[in-house]
KOLLO-489820 format. One record per residue (C-alpha): x, y, z. Coordinates in nm, 2 decimals, decimal comma, always signed. Each point is the difference from the previous one (the first is absolute). Layout:
N
<node c1="X" c2="Y" c3="Z"/>
...
This chain:
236
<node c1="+0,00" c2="+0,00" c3="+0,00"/>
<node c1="+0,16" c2="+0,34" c3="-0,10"/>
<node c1="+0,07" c2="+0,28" c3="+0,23"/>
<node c1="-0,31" c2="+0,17" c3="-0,10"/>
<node c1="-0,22" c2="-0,28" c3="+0,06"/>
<node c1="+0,11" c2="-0,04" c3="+0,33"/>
<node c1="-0,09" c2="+0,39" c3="+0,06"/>
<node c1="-0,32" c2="-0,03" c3="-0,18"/>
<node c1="-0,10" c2="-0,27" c3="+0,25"/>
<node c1="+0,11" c2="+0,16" c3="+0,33"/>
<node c1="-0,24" c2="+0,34" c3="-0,11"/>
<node c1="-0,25" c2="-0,25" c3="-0,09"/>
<node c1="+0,01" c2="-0,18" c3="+0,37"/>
<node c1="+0,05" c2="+0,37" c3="+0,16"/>
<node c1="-0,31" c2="+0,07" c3="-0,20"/>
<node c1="-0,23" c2="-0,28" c3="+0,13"/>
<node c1="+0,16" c2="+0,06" c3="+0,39"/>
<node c1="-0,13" c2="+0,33" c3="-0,04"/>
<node c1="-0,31" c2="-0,06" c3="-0,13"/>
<node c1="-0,06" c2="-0,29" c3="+0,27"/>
<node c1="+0,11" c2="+0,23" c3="+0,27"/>
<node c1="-0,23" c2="+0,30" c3="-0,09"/>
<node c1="-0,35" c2="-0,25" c3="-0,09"/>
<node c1="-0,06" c2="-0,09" c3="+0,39"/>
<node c1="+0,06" c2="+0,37" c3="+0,14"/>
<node c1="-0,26" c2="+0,06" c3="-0,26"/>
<node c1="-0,27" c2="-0,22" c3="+0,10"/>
<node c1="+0,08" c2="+0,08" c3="+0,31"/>
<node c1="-0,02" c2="+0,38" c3="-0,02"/>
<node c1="-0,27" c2="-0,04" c3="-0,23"/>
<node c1="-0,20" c2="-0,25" c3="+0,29"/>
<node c1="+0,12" c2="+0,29" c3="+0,27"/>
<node c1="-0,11" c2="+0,29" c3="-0,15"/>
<node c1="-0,42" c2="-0,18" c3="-0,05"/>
<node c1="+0,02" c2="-0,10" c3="+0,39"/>
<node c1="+0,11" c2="+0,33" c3="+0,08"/>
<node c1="-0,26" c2="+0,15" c3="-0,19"/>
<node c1="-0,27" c2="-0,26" c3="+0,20"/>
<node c1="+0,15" c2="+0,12" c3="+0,29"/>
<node c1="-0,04" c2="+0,39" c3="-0,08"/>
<node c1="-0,36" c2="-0,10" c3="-0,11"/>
<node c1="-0,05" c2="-0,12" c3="+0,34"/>
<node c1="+0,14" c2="+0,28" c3="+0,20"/>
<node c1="-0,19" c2="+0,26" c3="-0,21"/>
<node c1="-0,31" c2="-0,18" c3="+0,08"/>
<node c1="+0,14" c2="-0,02" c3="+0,40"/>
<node c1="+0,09" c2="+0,36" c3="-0,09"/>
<node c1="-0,38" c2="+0,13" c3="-0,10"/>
<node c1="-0,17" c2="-0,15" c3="+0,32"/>
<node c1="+0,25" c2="+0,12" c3="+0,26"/>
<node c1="-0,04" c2="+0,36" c3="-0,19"/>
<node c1="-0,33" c2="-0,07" c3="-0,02"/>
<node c1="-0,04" c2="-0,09" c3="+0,35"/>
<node c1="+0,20" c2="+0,33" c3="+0,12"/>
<node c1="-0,23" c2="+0,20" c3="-0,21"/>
<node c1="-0,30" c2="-0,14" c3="+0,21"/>
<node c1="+0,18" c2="+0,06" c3="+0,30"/>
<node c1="+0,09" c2="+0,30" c3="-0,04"/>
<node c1="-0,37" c2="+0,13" c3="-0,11"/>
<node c1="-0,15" c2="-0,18" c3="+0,34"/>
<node c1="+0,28" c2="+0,21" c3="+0,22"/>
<node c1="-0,10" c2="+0,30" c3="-0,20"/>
<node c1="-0,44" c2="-0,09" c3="+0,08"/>
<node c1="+0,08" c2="-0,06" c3="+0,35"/>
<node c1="+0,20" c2="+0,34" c3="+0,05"/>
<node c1="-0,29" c2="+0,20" c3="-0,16"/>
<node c1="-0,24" c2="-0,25" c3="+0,17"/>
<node c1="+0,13" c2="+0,16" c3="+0,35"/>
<node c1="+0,05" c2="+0,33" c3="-0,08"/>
<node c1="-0,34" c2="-0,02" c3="-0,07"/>
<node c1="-0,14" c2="-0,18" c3="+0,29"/>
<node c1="+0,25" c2="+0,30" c3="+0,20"/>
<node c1="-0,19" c2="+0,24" c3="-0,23"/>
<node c1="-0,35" c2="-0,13" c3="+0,12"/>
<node c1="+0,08" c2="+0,00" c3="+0,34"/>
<node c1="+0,12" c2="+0,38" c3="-0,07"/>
<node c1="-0,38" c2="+0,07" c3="-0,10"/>
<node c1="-0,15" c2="-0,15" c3="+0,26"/>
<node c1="+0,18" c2="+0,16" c3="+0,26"/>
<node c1="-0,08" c2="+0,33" c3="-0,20"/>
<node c1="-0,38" c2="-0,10" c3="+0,01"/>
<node c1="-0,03" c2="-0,04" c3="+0,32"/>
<node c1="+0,20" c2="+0,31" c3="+0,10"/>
<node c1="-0,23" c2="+0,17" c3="-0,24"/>
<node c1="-0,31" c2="-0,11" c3="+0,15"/>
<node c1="-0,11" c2="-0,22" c3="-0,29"/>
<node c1="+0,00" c2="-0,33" c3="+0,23"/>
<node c1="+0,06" c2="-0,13" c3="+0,31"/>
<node c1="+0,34" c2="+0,06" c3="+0,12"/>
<node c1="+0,01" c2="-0,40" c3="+0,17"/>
<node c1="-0,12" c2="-0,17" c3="-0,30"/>
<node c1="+0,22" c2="+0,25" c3="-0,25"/>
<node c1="+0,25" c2="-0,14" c3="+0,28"/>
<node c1="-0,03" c2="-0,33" c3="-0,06"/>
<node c1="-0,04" c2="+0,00" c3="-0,37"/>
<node c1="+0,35" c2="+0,21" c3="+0,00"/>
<node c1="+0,16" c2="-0,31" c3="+0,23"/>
<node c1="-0,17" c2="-0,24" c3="-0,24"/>
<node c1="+0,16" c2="+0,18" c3="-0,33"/>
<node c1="+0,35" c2="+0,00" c3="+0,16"/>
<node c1="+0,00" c2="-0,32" c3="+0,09"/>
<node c1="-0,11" c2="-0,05" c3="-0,34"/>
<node c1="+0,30" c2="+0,19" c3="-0,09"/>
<node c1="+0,25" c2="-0,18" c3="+0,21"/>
<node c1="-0,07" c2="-0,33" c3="-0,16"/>
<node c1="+0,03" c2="+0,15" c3="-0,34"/>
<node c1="+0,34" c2="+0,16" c3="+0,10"/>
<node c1="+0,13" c2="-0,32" c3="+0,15"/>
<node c1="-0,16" c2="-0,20" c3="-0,32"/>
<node c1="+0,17" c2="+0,25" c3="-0,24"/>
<node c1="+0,34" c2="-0,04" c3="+0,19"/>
<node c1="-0,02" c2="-0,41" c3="-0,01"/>
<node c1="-0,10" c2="+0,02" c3="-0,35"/>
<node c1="+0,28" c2="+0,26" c3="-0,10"/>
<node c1="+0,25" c2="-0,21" c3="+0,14"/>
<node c1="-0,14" c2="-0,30" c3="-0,24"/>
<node c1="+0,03" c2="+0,23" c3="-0,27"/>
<node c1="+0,36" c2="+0,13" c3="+0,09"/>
<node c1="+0,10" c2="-0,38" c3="+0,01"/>
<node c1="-0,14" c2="-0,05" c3="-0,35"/>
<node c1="+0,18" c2="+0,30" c3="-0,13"/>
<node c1="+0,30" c2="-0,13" c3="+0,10"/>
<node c1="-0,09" c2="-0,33" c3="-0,14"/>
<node c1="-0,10" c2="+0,14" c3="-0,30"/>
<node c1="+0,31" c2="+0,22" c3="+0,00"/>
<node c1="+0,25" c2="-0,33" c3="+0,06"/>
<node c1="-0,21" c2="-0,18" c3="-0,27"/>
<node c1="+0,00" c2="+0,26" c3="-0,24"/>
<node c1="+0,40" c2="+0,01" c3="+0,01"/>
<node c1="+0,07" c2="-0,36" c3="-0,08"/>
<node c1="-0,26" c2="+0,03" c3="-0,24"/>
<node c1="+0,22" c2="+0,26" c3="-0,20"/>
<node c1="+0,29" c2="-0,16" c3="+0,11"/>
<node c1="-0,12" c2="-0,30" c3="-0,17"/>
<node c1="-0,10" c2="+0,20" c3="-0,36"/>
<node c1="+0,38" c2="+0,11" c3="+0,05"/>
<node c1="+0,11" c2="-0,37" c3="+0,02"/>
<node c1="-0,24" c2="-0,14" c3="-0,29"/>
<node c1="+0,17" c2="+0,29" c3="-0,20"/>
<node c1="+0,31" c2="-0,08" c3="+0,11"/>
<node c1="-0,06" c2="-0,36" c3="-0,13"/>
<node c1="-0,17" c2="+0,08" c3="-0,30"/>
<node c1="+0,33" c2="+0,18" c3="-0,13"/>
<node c1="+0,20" c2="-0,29" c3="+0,09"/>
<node c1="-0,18" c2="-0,20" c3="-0,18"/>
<node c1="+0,04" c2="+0,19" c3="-0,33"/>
<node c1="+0,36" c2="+0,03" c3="+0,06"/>
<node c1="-0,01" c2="-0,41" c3="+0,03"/>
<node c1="-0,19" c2="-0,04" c3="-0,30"/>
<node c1="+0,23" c2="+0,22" c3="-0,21"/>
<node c1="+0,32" c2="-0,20" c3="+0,11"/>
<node c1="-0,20" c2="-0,31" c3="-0,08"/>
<node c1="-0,08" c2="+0,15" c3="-0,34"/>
<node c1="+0,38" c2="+0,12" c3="-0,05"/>
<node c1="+0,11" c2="-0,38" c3="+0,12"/>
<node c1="-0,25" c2="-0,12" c3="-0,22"/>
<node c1="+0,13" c2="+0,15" c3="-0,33"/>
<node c1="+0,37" c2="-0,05" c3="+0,12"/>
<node c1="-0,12" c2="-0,40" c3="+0,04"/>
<node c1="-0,14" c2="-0,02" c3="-0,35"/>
<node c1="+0,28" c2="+0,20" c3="-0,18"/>
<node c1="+0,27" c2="-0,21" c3="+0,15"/>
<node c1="-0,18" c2="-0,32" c3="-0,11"/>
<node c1="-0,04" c2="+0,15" c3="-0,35"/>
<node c1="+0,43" c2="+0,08" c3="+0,00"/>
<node c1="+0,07" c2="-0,33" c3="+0,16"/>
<node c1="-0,18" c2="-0,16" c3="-0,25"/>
<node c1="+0,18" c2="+0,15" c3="-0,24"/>
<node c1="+0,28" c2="-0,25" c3="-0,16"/>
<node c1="+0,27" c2="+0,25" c3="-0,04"/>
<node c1="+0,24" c2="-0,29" c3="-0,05"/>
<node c1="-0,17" c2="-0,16" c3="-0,28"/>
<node c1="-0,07" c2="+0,35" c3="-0,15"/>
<node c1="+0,36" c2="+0,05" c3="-0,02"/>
<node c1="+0,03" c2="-0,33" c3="-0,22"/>
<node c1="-0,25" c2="+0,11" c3="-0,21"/>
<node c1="+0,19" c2="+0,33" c3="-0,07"/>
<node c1="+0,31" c2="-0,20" c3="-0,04"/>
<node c1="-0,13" c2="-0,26" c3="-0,26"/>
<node c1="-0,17" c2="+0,31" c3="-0,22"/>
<node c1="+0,37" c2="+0,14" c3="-0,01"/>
<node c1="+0,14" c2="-0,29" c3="-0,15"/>
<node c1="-0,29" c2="-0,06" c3="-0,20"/>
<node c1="+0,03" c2="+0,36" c3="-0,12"/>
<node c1="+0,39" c2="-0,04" c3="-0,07"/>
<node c1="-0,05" c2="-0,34" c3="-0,18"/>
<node c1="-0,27" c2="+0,19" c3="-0,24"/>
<node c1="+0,27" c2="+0,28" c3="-0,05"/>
<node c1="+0,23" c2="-0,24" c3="-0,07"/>
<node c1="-0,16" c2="-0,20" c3="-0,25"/>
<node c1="-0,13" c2="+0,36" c3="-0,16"/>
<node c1="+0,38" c2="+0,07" c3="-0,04"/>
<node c1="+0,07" c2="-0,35" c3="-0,16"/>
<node c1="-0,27" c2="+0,06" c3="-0,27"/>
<node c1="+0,12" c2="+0,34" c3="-0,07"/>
<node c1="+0,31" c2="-0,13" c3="-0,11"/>
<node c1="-0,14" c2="-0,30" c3="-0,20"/>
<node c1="-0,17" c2="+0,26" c3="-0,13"/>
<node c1="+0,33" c2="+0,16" c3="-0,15"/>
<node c1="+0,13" c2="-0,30" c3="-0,18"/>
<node c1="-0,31" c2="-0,08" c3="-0,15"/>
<node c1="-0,02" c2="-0,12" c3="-0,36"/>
<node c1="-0,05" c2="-0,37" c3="-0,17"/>
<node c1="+0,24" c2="-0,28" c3="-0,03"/>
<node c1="+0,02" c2="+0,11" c3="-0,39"/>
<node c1="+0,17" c2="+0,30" c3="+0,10"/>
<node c1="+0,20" c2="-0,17" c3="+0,26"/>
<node c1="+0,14" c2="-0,23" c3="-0,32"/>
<node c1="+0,07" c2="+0,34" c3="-0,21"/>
<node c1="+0,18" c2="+0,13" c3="+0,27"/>
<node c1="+0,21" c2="-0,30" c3="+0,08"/>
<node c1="+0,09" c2="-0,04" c3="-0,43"/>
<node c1="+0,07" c2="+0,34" c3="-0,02"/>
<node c1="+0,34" c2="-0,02" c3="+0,22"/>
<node c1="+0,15" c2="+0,25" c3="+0,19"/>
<node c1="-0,06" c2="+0,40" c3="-0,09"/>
<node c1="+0,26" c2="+0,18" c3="-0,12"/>
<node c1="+0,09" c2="+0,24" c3="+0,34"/>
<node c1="-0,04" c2="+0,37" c3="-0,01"/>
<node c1="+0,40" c2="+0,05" c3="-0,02"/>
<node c1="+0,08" c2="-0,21" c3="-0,34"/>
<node c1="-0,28" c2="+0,18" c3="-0,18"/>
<node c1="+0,21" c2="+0,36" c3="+0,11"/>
<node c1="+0,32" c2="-0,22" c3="-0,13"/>
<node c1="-0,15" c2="-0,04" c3="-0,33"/>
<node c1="-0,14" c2="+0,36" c3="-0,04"/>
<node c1="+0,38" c2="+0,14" c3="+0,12"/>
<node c1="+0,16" c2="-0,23" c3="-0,27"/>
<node c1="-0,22" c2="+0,09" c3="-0,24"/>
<node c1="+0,06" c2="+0,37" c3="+0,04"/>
<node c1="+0,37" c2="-0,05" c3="+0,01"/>
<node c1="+0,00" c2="-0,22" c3="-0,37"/>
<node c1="+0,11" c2="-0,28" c3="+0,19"/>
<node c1="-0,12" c2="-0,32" c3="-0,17"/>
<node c1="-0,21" c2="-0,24" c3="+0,26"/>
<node c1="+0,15" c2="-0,32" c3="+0,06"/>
């Protein structure tokens, strides 16, 4: 296996330790993030009716403070009646008693139903934090879990385009090239050896006329003859 093989295959196992590594923290995020969501379901709901409840509360402590300040108001009339002349001083008396008393209980109602109220609002306050502290974590989660599913993405693609290089034969494509070259310089080759074939050409009845006909006279006895025929000289 050549060098590049061998790299080809350690990406590729890199790839799928990656992508094995990033499916359960997926899963699992994914899985975390829906029961946190039940969860924050649930508390809003625990949320409303603690609210709720302090809402009531609160509305009862605010009846039963103007409840006695109008049983003290009453009494306050009475008491004016009588010293007015308008009734009988003993029974406006009594009536007064009868409204404070009146007003007594509402005061000590309102203050036992306050208190209920102030220990809802805190409930409701407490409740209402891990509430938004819980929106912060689902966030929180959410934005992991895109940052997971990109990496898983990424480790994906790196997966499938090391497969696709590994697969790739670069040994055998480097034969190939190799056996085109030499089949390319053969064909040169044998284009060269027709060319000159090409150049002697002719038919074996010319080969026999060339062969009869002897040797050419050369360039320099055809320049003797012309000298010695300038000069008079007889040719021998």
């Amino acid at each position: 296996m050549s060098i590049f093989r061998r790299m080809f295959k350690v990406a590729q196992s890199n790839a799928h330790a990656a992508v094995d590594q990033l499916e359960d923290p997926i899963k699992m995020t994914e899985q975390g993030i829906r029961d946190l969501k039940k969860n924050l379901q649930a508390a809003m709901v625990s949320l409303a009716q603690v609210k709720s409840l302090a809402i009531r509360l609160q509305k009862e402590t605010d009846d039963h403070k103007k409840r006695a300040a109008d049983y003290e108001r009453k009494a306050m009339l009475l008491l004016r009646r009588a010293e007015a002349g308008e009734m009988a001083a003993a029974e406006a008396e009594r009536l007064a008693t009868s409204a404070l008393e009146k007003k007594d209980d509402s005061v000590k109602q309102g203050a036992r139903v306050g208190a209920d109220y102030e220990t809802q609002r805190r409930m409701s306050d407490q409740l209402q934090a891990k509430v938004e502290d819980l929106k912060r974590q689902i966030a929180k989660y959410e934005n992991e879990l895109i940052t997971l599913r990109a990496r898983a993405r990424t480790a994906s693609s790196m997966r499938k385009i090391n497969q696709q290089l590994a697969g790739a034969d670069a040994s055998g494509t480097v034969a190939m090239l190799e056996k085109m070259k030499h089949r390319v310089q053969e064909e040169e080759s044998l284009a060269e050896a027709y060319d000159q074939l090409a150049d002697v050409g002719g038919t074996i009845d010319d080969d026999i006329d060339r062969a009869l006909a002897g040797p050419s006279p050369s360039a320099g006895a055809d320049s003797l003859a012309e000298l010695k025929k300038k000069m008079g000289i007889a040719a021998t």
